[in-house]
DOLUMFI-355635 format. One line per 4 residues: number of its first residue (from 0); for each residue x, y, z of N, C-alpha, C. Coordinates in nm, 2 decimals, decimal comma. Example, Ala and Ser with C-alpha at 12.3 -4.5 7.8 and 13.67 -1.06 7.14 Angstrom:
2
0 = 1,32/-0,57/0,78/1,23/-0,45/0,78/1,32/-0,33/0,78  1,28/-0,22/0,71/1,37/-0,11/0,71/1,29/0,00/0,79 $
//
This chain:
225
0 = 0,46/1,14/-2,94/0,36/1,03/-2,94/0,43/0,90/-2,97  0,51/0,89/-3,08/0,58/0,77/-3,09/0,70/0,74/-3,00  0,74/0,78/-2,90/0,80/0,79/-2,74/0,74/0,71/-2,65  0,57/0,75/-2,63/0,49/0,71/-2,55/0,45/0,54/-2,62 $
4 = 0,41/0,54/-2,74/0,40/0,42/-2,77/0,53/0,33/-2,78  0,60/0,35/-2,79/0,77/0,29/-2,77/0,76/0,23/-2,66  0,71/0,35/-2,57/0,77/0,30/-2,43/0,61/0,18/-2,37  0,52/0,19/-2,37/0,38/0,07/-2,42/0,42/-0,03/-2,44 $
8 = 0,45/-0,01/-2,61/0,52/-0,17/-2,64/0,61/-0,23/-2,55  0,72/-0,15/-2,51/0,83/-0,24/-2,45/0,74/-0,31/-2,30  0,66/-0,24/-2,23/0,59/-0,28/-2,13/0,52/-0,39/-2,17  0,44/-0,36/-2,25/0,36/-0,51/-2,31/0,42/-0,59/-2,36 $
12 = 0,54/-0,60/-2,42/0,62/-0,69/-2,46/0,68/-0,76/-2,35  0,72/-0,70/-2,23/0,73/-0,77/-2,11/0,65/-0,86/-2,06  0,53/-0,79/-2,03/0,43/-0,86/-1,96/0,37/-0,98/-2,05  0,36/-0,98/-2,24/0,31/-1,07/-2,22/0,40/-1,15/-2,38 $
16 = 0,46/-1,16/-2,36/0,58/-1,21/-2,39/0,63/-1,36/-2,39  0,62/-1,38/-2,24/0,58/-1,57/-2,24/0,47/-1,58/-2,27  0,36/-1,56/-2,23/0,20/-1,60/-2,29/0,25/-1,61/-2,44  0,30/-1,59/-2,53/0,35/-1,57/-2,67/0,43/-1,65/-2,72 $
20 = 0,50/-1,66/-2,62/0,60/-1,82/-2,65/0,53/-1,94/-2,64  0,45/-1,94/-2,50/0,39/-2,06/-2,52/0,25/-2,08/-2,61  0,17/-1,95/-2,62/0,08/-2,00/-2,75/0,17/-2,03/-2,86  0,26/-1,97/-2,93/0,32/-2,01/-3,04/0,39/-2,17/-3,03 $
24 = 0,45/-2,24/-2,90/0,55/-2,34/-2,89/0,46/-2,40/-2,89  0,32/-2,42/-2,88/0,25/-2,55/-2,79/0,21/-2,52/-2,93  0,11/-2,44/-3,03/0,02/-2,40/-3,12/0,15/-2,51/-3,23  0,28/-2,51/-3,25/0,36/-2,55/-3,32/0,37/-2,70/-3,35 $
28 = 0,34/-2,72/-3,21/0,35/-2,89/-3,13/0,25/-2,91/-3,23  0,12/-2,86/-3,17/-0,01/-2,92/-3,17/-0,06/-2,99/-3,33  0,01/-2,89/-3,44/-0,01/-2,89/-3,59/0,12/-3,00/-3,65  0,18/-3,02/-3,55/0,31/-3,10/-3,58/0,31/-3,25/-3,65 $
32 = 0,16/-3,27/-3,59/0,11/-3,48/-3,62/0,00/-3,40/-3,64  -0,05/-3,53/-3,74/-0,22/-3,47/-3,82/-0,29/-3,50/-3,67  -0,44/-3,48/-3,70/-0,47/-3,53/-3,55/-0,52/-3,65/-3,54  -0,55/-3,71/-3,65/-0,59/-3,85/-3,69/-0,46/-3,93/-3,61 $
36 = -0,36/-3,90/-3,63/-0,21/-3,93/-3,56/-0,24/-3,91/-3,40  -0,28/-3,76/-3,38/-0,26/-3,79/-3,22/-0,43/-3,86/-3,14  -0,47/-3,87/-3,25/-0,63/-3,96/-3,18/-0,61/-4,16/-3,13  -0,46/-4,18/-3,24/-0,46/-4,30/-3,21/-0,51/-4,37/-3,32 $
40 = -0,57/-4,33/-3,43/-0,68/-4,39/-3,54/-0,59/-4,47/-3,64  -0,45/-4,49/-3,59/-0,36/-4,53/-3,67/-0,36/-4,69/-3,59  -0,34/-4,73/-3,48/-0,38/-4,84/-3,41/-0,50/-4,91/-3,35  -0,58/-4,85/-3,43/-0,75/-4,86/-3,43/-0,75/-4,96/-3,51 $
44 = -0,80/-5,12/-3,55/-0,85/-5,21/-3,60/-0,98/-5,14/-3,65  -1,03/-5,25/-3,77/-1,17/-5,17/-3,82/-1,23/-5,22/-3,74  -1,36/-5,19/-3,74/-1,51/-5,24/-3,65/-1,54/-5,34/-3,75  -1,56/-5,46/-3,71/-1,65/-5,60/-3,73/-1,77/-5,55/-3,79 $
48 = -1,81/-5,63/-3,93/-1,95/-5,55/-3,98/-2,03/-5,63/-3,88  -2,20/-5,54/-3,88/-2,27/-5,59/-3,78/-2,35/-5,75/-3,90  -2,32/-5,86/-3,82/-2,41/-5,99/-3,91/-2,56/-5,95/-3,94  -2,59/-6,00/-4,03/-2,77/-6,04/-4,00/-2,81/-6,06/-3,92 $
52 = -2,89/-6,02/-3,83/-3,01/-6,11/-3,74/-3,06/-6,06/-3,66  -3,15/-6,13/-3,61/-3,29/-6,11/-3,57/-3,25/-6,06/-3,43  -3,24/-5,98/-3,37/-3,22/-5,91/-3,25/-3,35/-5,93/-3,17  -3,32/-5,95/-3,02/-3,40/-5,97/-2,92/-3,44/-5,88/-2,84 $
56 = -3,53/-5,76/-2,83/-3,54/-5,68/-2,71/-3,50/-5,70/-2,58  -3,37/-5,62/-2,52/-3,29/-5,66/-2,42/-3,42/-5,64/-2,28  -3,37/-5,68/-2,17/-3,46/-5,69/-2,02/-3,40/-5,53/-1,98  -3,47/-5,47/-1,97/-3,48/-5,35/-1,88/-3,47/-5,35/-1,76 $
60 = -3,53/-5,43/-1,68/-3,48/-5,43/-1,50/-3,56/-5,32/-1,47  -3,70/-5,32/-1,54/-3,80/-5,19/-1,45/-3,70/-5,08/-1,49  -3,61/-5,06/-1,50/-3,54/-4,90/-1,55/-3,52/-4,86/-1,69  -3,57/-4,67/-1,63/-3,63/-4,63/-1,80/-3,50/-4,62/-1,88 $
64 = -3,53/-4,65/-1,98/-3,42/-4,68/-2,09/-3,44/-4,57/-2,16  -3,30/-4,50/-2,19/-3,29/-4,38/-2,28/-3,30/-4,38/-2,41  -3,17/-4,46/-2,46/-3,18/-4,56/-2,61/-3,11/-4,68/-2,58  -3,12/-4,75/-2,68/-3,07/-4,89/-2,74/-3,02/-4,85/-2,83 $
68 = -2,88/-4,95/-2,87/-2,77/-4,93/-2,96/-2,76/-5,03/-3,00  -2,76/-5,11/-3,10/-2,72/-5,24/-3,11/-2,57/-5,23/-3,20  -2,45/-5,27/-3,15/-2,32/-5,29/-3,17/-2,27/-5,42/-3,19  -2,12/-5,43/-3,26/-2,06/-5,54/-3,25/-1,92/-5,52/-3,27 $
72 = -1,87/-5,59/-3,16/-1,72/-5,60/-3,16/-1,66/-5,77/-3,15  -1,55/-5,78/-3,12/-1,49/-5,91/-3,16/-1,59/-6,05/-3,05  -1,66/-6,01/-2,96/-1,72/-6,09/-2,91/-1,86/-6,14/-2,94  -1,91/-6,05/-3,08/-2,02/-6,07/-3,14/-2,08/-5,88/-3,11 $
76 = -2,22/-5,93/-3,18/-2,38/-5,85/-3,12/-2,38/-5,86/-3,02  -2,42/-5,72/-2,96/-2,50/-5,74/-2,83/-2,54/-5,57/-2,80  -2,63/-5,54/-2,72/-2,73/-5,42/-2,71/-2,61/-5,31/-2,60  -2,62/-5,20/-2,60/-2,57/-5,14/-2,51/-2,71/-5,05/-2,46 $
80 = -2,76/-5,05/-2,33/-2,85/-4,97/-2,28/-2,80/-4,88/-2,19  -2,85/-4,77/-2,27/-2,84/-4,63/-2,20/-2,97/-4,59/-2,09  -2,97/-4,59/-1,99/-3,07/-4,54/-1,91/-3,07/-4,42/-1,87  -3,20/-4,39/-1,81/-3,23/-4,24/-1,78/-3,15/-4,19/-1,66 $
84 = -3,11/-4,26/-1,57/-3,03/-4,20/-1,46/-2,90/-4,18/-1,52  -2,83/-4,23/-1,64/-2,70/-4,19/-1,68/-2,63/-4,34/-1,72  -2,69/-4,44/-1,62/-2,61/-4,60/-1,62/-2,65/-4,66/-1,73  -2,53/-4,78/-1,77/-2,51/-4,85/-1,91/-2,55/-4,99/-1,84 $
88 = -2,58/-5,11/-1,98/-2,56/-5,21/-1,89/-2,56/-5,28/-2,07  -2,53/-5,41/-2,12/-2,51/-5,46/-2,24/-2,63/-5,55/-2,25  -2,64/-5,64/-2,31/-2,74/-5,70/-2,33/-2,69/-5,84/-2,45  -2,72/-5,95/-2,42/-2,75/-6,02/-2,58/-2,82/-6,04/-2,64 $
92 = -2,73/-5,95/-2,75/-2,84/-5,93/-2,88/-2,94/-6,10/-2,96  -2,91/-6,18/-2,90/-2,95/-6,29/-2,95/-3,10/-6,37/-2,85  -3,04/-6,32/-2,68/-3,16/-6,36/-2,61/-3,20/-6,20/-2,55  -3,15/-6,09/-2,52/-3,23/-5,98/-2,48/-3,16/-6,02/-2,30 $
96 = -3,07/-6,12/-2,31/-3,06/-6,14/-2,16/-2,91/-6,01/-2,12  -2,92/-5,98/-2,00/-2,83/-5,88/-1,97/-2,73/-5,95/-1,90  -2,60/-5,89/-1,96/-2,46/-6,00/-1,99/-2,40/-5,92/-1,82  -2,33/-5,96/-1,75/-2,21/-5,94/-1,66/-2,15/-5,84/-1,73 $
100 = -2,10/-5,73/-1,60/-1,96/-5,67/-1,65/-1,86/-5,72/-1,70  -1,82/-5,62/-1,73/-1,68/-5,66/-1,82/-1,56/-5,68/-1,73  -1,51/-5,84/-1,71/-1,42/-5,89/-1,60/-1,25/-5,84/-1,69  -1,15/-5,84/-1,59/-1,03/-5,85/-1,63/-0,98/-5,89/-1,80 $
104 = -1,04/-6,04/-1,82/-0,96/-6,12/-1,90/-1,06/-6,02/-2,02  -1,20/-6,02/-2,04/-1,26/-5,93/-2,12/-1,22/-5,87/-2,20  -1,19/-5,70/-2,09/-1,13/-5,61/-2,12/-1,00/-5,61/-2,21  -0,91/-5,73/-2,19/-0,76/-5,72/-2,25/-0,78/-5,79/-2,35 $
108 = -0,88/-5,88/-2,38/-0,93/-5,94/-2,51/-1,05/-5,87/-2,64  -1,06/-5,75/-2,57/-1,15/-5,67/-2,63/-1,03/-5,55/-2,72  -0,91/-5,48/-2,60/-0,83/-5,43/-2,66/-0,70/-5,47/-2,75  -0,72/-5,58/-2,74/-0,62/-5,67/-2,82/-0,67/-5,67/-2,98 $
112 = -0,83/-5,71/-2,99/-0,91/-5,68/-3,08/-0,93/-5,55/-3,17  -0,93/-5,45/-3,07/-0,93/-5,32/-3,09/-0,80/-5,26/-3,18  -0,69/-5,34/-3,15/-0,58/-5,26/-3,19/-0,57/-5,33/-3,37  -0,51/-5,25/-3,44/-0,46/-5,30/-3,58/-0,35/-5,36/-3,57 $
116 = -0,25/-5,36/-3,50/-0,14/-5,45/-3,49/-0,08/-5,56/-3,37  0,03/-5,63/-3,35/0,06/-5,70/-3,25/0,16/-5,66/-3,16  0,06/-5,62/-3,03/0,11/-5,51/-2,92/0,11/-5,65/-2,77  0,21/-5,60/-2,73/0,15/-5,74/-2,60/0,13/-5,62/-2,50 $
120 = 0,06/-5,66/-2,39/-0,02/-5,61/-2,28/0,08/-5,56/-2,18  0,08/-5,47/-2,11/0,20/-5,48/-2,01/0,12/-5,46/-1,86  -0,03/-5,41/-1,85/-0,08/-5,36/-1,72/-0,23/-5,35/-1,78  -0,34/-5,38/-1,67/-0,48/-5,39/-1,69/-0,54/-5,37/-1,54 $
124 = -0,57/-5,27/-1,57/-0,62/-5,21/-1,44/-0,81/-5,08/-1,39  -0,84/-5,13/-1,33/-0,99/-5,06/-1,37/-1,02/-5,00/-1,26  -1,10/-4,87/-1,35/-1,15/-4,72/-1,29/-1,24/-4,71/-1,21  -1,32/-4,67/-1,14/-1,45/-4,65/-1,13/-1,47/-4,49/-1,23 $
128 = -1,59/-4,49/-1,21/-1,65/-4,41/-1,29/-1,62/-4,24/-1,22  -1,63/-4,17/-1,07/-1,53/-4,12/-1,00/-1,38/-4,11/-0,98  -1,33/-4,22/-1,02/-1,17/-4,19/-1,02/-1,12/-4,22/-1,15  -1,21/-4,13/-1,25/-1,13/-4,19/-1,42/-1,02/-4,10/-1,41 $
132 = -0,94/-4,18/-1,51/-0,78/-4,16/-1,56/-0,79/-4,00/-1,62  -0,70/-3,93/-1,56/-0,73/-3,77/-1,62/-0,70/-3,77/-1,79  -0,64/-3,89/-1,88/-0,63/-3,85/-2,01/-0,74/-3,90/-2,05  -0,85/-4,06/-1,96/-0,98/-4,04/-2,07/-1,12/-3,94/-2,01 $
136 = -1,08/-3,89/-1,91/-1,15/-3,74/-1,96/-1,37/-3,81/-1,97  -1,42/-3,90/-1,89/-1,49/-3,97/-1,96/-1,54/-4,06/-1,75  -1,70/-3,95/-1,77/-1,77/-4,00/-1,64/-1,80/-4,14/-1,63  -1,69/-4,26/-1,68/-1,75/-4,38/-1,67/-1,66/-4,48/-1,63 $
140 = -1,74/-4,59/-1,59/-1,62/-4,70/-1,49/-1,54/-4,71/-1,65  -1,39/-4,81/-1,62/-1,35/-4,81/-1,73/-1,24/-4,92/-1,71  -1,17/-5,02/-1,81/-1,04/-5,08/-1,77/-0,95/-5,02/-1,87  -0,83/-4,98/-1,82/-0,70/-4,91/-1,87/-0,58/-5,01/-1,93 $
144 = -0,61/-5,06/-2,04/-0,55/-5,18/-2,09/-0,39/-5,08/-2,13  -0,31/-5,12/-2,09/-0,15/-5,03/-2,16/-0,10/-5,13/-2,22  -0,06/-5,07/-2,32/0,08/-5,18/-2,41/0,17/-5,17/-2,37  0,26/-5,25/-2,50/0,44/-5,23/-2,43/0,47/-5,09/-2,50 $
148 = 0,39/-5,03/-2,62/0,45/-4,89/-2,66/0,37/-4,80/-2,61  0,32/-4,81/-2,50/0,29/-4,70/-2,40/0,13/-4,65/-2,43  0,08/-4,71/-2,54/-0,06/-4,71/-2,58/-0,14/-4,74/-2,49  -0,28/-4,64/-2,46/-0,37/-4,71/-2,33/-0,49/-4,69/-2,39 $
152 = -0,54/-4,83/-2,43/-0,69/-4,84/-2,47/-0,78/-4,88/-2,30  -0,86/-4,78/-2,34/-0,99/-4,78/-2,24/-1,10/-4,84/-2,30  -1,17/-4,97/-2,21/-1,29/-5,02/-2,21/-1,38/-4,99/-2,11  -1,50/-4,97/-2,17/-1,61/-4,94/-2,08/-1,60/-5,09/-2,04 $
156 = -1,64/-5,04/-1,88/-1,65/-5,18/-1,79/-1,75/-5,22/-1,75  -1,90/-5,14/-1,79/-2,03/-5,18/-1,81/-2,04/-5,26/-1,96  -2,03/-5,21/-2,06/-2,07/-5,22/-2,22/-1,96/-5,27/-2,29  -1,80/-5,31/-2,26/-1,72/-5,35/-2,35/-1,68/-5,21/-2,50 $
160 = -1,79/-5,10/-2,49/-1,70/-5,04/-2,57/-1,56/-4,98/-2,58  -1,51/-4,93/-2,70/-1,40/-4,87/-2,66/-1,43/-4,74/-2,65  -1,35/-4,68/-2,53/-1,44/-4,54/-2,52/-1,28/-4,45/-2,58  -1,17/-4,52/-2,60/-1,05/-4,39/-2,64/-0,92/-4,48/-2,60 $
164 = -0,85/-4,41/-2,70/-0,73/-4,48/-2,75/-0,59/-4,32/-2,68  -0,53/-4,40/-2,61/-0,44/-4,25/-2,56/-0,30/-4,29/-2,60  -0,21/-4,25/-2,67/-0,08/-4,27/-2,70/0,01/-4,17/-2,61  0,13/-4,19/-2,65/0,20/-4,10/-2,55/0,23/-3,96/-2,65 $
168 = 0,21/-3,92/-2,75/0,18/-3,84/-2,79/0,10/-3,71/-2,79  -0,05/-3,81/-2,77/-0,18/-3,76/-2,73/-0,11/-3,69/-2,57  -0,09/-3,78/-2,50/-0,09/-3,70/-2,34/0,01/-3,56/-2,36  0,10/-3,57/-2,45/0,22/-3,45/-2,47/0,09/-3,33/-2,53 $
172 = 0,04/-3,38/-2,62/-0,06/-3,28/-2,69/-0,14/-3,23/-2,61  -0,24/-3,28/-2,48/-0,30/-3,29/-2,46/-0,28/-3,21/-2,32  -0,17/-3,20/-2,27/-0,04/-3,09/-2,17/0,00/-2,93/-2,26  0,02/-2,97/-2,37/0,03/-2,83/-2,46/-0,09/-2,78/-2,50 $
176 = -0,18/-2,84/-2,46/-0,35/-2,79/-2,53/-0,37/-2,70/-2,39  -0,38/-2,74/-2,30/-0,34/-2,70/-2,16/-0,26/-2,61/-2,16  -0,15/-2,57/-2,16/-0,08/-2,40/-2,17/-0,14/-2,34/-2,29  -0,18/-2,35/-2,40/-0,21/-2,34/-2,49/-0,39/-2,24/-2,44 $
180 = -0,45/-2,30/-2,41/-0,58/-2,26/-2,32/-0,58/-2,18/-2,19  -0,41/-2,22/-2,13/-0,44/-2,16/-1,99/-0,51/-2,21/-1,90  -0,52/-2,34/-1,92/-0,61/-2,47/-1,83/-0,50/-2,57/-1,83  -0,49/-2,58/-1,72/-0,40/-2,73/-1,70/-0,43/-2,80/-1,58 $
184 = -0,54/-2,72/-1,55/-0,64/-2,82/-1,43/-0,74/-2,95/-1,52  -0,85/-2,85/-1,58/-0,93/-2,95/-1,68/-0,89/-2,93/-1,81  -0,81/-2,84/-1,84/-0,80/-2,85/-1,99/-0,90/-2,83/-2,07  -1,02/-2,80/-2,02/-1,11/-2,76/-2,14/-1,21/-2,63/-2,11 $
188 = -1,14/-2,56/-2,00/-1,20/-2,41/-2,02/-1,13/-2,31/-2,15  -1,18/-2,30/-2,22/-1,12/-2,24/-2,30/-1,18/-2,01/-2,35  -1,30/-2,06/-2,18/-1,32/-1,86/-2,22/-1,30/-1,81/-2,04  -1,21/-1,82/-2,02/-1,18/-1,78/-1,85/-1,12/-1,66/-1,85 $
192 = -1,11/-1,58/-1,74/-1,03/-1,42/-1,75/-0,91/-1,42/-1,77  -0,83/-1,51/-1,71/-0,70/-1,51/-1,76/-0,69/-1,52/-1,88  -0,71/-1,58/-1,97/-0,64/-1,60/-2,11/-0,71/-1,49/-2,23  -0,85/-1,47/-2,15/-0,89/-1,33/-2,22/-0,83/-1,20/-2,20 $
196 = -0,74/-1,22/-2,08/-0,67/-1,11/-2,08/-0,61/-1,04/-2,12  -0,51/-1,19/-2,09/-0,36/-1,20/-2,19/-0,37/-1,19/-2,34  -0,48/-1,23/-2,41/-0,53/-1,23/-2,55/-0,57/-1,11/-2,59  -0,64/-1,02/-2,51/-0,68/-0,83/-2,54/-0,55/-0,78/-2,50 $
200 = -0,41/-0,79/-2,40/-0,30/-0,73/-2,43/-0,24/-0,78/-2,52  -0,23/-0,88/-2,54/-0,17/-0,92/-2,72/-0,22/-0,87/-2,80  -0,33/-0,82/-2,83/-0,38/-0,82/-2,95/-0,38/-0,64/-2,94  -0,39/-0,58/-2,82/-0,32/-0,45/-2,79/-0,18/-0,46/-2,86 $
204 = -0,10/-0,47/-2,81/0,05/-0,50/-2,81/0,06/-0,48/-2,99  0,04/-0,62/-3,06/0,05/-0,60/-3,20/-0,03/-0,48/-3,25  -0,16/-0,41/-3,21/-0,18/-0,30/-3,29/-0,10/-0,22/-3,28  -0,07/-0,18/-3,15/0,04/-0,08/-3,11/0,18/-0,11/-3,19 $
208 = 0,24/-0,19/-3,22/0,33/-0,22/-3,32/0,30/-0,20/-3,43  0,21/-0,20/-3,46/0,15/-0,17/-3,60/0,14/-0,06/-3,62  0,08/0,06/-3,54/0,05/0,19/-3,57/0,22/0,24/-3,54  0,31/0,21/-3,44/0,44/0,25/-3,45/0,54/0,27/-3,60 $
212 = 0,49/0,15/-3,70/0,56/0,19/-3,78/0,52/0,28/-3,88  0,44/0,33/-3,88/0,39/0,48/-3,96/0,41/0,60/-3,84  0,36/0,57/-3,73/0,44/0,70/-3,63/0,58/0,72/-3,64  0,65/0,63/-3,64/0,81/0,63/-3,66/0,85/0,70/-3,83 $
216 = 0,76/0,65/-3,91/0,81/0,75/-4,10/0,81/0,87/-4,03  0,69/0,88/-3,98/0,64/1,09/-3,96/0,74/1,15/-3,88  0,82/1,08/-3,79/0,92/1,11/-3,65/1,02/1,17/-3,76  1,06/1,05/-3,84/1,17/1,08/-3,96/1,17/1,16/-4,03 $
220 = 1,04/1,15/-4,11/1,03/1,26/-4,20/1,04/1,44/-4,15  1,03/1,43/-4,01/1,02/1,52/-3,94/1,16/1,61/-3,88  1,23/1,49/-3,86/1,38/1,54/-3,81/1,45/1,58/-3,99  1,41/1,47/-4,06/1,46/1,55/-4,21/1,41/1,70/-4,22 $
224 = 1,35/1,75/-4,21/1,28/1,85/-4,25/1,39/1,98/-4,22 $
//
């Protein structure tokens, strides 16, 4: 019997053996920076407290409104509307009147704001809401503000929020979450057949190791005999 599992293990150890390296190498990565570190929360400026005042019911445009948010960032108050089809649009919070998108110069004056330290700009470039950047992960138009240390703050290009802070870090992390899952298409399936597979022969494999070393005493104690 301890022959037959001998010879199991070595099979399973074959077969899933890299699956083992890379959960363990990526799993190693991943715990390596707190995650506060790989979120970017370290180049996050604080949020502006919101002032006093008298807020204006923003214009709807005949379209049903989901919620209203009232926010503030370095440009002041102003409303962000969520509508029922999915679309944003801002508003001032002082007349209720609905502000223009968020142009070029905006965007790079919003992430400049956004950041806690002094980073200069190196590229500013914007998404539609179909062709977002695969690290912001995020169904909305957007501008992709980069620094010179490789940092890329995304602004919503409806609403001026910040919707994510991506360092080059995060993208490494975010490639090892990916082998790590066995997704490196979207990265966020995390119950698919393959990795459940590989995860029931692993977890085969270690029993089987486990019960070998008490089949192996009895083999010995047996040739002693």
């Amino acid at each position: 019997m301890h022959g037959k599992f001998y010879r199991w293990h070595i099979w399973l150890g074959w077969l899933i053996g890299v699956p083992i390296i890379l959960w363990t190498a990526s799993g190693l990565l991943m715990v390596s920076q707190p995650i506060e570190t790989v979120r970017g929360n370290h180049l996050r400026a604080a949020l502006p407290a919101l002032q006093p005042i008298m807020p204006v019911a923003p214009v709807l445009e005949g379209r049903q409104a989901q919620n209203l948010t009232l926010q503030q960032n370095a440009q002041g108050p102003f409303w962000v509307i969520t509508y029922a089809d999915g679309g944003k649009r801002r508003a001032d919070a002082a007349t209720g009147k609905l502000l223009p998108p968020i142009a070029a110069a905006d965007a790079s004056a919003l992430a400049i704001a956004a950041r806690s330290d002094d980073s200069a700009i190196t590229s500013v470039q914007r998404f539609a809401a179909d062709q977002s950047p695969s690290d912001l992960r995020r169904d909305r138009p957007s501008w992709q503000v980069i620094f010179e240390d490789d940092a890329r703050f995304y602004i919503d290009a409806d609403t001026g929020e910040l919707l994510a802070v991506r360092t080059q870090f995060w993208r490494v992390f975010d490639f090892m979450w990916g082998l790590h899952i066995m997704d490196l298409q979207t990265r966020e399936d995390t119950s698919h057949p393959i990795l459940i597979g590989f995860a029931a022969l692993a977890l085969f494999g270690s029993i089987l190791g486990f019960v070998m070393l008490f089949t192996r005493g009895s083999r010995t104690r047996r040739k002693g005999d």
